[in-house]
C-alpha positions as CSV (number, residue, x, y, z in Angstrom):
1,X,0.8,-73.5,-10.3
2,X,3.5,-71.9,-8.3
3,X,4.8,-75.8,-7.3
4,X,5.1,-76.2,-10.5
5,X,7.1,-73.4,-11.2
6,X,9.5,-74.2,-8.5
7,X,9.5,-77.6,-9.4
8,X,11.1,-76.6,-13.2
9,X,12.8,-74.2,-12.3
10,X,11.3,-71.5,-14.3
11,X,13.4,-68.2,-15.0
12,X,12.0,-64.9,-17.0
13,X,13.2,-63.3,-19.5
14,X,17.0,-61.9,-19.5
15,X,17.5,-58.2,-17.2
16,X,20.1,-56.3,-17.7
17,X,23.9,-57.2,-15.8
18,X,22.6,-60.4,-16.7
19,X,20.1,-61.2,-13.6
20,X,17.9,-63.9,-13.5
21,X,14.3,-63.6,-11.8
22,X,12.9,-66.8,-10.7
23,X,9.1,-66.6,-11.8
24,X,7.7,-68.9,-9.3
25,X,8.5,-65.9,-6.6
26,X,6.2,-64.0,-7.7
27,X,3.3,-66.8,-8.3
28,X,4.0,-67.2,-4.9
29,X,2.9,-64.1,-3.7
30,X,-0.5,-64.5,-4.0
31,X,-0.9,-67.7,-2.0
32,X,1.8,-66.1,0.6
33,X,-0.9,-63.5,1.2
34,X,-4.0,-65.0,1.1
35,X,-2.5,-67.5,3.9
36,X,-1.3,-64.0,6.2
37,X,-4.9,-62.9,5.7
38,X,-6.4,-65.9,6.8
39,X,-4.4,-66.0,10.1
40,X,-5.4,-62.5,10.7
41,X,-9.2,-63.4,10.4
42,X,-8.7,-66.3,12.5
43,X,-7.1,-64.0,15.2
44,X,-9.5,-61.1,15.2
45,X,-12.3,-63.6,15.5
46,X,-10.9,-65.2,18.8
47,X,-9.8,-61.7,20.0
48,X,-13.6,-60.8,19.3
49,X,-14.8,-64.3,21.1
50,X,-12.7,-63.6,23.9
51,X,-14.3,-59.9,24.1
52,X,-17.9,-61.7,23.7
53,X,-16.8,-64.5,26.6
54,X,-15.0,-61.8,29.3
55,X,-16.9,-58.6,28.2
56,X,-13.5,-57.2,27.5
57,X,-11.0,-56.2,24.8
58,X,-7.7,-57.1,24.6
């Protein structure tokens, strides 16, 4: 969905001093975060099988 807002080029509604918002920035947001969350799970769980393996923390 946020592709495809990039891909038209979609723009909200008018702000003042005429600014335009580009919509698919925020669509992206979501997806931008779950990735960031997912690399964080990946690295706590081979910080935590490192800890398992050398009876250690890092």
């Amino acid at each position: 969905m946020a592709y495809h807002s990039y891909t038209l080029g979609e723009k909200m509604g008018a702000f003042p001093f005429g600014l335009t918002f580009y919509a698919y920035y925020l669509k992206m947001t979501i997806p931008v975060g779950t990735a960031l969350l997912l690399v964080q799970g990946v690295s706590e769980f081979l910080k935590s099988l490192y800890a398992v393996w050398r009876g250690r923390w890092l």
